[in-house]
N, C-alpha and C positions, 0 to 999 in steps of 0.2 A: 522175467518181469521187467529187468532196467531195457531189451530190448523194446518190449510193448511202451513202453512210455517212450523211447526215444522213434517210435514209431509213430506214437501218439500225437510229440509233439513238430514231426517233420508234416503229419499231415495238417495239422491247424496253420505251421506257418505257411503251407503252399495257399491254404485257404484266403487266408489273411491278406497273401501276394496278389492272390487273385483279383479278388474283392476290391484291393488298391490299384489295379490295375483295369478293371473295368471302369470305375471312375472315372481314371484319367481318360480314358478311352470315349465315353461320353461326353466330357466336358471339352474334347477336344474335338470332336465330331461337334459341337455347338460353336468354335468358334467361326468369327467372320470374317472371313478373306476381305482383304481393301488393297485398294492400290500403295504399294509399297513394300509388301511383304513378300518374302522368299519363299517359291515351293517346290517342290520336287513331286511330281507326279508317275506313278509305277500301275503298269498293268499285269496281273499277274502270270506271267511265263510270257512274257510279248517285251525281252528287254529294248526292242528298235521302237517302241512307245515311251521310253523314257523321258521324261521331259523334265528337265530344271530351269525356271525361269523367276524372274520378277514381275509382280501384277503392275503393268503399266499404269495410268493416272487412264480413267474409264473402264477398267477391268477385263479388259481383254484380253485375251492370251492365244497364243498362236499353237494349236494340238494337229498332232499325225493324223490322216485322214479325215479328220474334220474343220481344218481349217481355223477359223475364229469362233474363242469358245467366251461367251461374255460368264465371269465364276466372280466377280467384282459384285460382294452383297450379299454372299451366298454362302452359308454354313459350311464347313470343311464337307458334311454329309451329304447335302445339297448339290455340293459342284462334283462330288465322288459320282452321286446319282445322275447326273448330269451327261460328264462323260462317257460314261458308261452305256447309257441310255444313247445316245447321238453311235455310238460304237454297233450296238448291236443293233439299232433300228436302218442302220448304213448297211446291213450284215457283212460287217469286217469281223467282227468277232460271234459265236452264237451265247456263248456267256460272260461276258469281259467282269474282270473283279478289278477295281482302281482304286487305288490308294492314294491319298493328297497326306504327306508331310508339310507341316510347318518351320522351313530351317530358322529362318527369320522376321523377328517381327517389329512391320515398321509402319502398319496404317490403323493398328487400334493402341489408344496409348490414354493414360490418366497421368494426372496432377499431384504432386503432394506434397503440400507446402504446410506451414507453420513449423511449430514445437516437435522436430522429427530431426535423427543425425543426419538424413542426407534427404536435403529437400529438391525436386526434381521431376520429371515428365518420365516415365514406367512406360513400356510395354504390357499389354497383357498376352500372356505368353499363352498358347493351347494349352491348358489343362491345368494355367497357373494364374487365376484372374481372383481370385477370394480376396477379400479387404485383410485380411491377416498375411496373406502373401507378397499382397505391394507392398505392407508396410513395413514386412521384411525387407526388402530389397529396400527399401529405404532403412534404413539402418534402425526403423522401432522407435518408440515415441522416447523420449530424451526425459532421463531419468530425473524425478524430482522437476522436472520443467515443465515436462508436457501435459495434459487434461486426460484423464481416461476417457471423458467423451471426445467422440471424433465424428465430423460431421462429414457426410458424404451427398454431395451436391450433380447435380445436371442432369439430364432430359429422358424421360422414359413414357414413351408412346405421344411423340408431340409436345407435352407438356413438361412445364420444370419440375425437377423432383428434388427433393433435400432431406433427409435422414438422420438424425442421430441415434450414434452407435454408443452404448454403455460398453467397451471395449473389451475391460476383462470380464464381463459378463459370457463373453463369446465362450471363454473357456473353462465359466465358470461349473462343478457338477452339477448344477441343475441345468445348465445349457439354454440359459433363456434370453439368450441375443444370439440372433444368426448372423453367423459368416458370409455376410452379405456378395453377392455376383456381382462384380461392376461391368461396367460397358464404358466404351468408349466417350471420350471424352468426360468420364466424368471428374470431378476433382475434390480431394482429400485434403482434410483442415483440420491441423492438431491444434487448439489453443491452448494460450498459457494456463497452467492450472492454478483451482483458484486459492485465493490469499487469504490468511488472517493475519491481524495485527494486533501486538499484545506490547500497552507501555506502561509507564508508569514501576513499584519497585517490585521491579523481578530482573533477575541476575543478568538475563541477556533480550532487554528489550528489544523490538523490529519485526520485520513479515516473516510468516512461514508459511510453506506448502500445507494449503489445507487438506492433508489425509481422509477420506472416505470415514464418515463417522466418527471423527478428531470431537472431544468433550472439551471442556473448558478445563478441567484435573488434565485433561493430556495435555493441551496446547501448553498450559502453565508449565508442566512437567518439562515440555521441549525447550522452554524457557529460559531454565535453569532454575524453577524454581524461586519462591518468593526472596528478597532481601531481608536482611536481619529486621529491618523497618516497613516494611510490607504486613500487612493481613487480608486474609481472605473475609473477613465480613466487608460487608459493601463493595463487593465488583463489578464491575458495571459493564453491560455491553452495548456499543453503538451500532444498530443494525438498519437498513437500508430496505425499507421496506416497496410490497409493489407498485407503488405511487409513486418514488423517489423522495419520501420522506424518512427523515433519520429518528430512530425512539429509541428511547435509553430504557433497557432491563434489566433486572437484577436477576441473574442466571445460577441454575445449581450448579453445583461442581460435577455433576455428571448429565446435565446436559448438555446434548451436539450443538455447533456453531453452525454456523453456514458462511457461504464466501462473502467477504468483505466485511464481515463483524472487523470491529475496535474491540481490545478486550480493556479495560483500565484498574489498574489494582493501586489501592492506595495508600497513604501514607499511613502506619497506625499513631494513633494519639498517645499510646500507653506505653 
């Protein structure tokens, strides 16, 4: 019996392996070769085909019996098919299989700048281009600083594009923000996240990171709490409404705030 499970479980993880590995395999068959990037090129059982080169600035590369091969523009799978194709319609080869490696990448790259620990120009790597994986390599949005929304900007099919990502929604179980694909050139903006202010008598007036569904009982709470001479009747909130008018409400203690409220609690008379 402890065999069959430990058979069980050898077969779900080769599955598992697999499954992560055709992935990567795909998504790395979609990326785009551009001038600057390292490849190494294999045909298979023909090692005097081997070719390791950098894509020149106009994409041309120089291949064994074909000469100049224009792969600048062209999907890892594209310029695979390519080769191969130019191979066996030369009849050098009657089936050539070719493989293009990615070693380095240096003509598809994104931005990502604001409220992040290492703000900076990324690569996207073959099979490592997801809005969660640049902003790994940038060190993750900076804690208690940065905004869960993340805006993701530049050009798809001609036109400008611009996105916002509810961030941890990506990971959230219901899964209802995609792990968005970037492409080149586009560029990543973490803004600062947004503020409340809460003054008047409570122990530690000044701004606080506004929390995702933070109540006016929480924000107090983060506070420290009313002062000996404080009460909660009459508090007041100063909110910023969509005109850029300011209106004053008298809020429950468990309704949510939104960015930029003023909270004011006041003196009590008694």
């Amino acid at each position: 019996m402890t065999r069959m499970r430990d058979v069980l479980k050898w077969l779900m993880a080769t599955m598992l392996m697999a499954l992560s590995l055709g992935a990567w395999a795909e998504e790395s068959s979609a990326y785009v070769l551009g001038a600057g990037d390292q490849i190494r090129v294999t045909v298979y059982q023909n090692a005097d085909l081997l070719v390791e080169t950098r894509i020149p600035e106009g994409g041309v590369i120089s291949f064994p019996l074909l000469g100049s091969v224009q792969i600048g523009g062209l999907t890892v799978a594209d310029a695979e098919k390519k080769i191969a194709t130019g191979l066996k319609s030369g009849n050098f080869l009657k089936n050539p299989q070719v493989a293009i490696l990615v070693i380095s990448v240096k003509a598809n790259q994104v931005s990502v700048l604001g409220q992040v620990n290492r703000p900076g120009r990324y690569p996207l790597e073959a099979g490592n281009s997801r809005l969660s994986e640049v902003l790994a390599l940038a060190g993750g949005i900076m804690a208690g600083v940065g905004s869960d929304i993340v805006v993701v900007s530049g050009v798809r099919n001609g036109d400008p594009f611009r996105m916002e990502v509810d961030f941890p929604k990506v990971f959230a179980s219901q899964g209802t923000e995609e792990d968005m694909q970037l492409q080149n050139g586009d560029t990543i903006w973490v803004d600062r996240a947004p503020q409340v202010y809460v003054y008047g008598e409570v122990q530690r007036p000044g701004a606080q990171v506004l929390v995702r569904d933070t109540t006016v009982l929480q924000a107090l709470a983060t506070a420290g709490g009313l002062t000996l001479r404080g009460t909660e009747r009459g508090i007041k909130v100063h909110r910023r409404d969509a005109s850029g008018q300011v209106k004053i409400i008298s809020p429950g203690m468990n309704d949510k705030l939104q960015p930029s409220d003023i909270i004011y609690i006041k003196e009590s008379l008694f």
